[in-house]
C-alpha positions as a Markdown table, in Angstrom:
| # | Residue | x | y | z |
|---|---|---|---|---|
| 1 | Unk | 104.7 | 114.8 | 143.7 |
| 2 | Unk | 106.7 | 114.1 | 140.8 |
| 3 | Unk | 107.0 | 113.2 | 137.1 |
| 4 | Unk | 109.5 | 111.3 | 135.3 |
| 5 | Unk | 109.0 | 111.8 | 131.2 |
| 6 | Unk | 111.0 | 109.3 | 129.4 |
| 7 | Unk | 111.5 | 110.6 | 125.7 |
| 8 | Unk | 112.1 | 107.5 | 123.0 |
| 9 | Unk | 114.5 | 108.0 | 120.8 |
| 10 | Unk | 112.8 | 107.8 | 117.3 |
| 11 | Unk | 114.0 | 104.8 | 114.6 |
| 12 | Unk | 113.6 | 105.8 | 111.3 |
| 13 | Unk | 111.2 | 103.1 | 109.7 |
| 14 | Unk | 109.9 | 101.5 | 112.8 |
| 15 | Unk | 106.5 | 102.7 | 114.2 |
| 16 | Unk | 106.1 | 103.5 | 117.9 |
| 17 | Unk | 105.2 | 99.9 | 119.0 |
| 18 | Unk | 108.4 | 98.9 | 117.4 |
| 19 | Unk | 106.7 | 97.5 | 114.0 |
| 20 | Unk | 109.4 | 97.6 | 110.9 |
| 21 | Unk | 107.4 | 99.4 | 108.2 |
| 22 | Unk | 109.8 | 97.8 | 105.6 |
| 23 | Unk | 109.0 | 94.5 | 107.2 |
| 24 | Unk | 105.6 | 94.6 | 106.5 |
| 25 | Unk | 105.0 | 96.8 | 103.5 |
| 26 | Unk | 107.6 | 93.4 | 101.9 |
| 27 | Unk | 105.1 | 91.0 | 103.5 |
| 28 | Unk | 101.7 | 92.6 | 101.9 |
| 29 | Unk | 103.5 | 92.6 | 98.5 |
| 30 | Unk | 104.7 | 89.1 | 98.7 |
| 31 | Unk | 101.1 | 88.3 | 100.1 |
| 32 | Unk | 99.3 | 90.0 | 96.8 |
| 33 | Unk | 98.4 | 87.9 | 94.5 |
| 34 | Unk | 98.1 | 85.0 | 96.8 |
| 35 | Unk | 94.5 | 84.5 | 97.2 |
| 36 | Unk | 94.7 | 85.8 | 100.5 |
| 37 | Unk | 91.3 | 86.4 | 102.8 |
| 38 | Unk | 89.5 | 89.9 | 100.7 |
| 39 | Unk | 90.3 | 88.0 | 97.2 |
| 40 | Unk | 89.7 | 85.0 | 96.8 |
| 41 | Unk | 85.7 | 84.9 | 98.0 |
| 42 | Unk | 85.5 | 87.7 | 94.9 |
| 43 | Unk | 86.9 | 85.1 | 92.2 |
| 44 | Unk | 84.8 | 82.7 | 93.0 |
| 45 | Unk | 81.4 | 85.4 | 92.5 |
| 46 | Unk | 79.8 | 84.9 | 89.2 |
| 47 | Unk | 78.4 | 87.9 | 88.5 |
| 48 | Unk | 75.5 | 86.4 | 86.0 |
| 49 | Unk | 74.3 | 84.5 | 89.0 |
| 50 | Unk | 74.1 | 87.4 | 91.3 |
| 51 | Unk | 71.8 | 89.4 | 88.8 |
| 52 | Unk | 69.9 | 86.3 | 88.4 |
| 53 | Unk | 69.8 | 85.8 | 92.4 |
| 54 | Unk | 68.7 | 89.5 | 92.4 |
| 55 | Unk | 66.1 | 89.7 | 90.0 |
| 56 | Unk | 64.7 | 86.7 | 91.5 |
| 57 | Unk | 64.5 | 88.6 | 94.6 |
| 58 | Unk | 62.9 | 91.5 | 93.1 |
| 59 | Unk | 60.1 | 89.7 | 91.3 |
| 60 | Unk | 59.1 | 87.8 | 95.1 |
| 61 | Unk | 59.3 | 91.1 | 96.8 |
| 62 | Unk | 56.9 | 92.3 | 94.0 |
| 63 | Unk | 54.2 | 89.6 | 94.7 |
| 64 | Unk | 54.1 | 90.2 | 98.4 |
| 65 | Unk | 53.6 | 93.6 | 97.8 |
| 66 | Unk | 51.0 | 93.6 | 95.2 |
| 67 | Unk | 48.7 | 90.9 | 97.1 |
């Protein structure tokens, strides 16, 4: 039986499945800022109406549990 082991040379910048690092670390700056999926549901969260949302909540959970 035998083995061949095939050594890679290794690129400077470019991971092992061949990705440019400098390729993408350009494409997730030009990307911030741009409303992309992760931000954009948080600008549109009013905070006020969470609270309210919450303390509604709260005050239901609170009947069930005393009755």
């Amino acid at each position: 039986m035998s083995v061949e082991v095939i050594v890679m040379a290794k690129k400077a910048g470019v991971t092992q499945t061949g990705t440019n690092i400098q390729e993408v670390k350009q494409q997730n700056a030009q990307s911030a800022g741009q409303g992309q999926y992760g931000t954009e549901f948080a600008g549109e969260t009013s905070v006020a109406e969470v609270k309210k949302y919450n303390q509604q909540a709260e005050a239901k959970k609170a009947k069930k549990s005393s009755k």
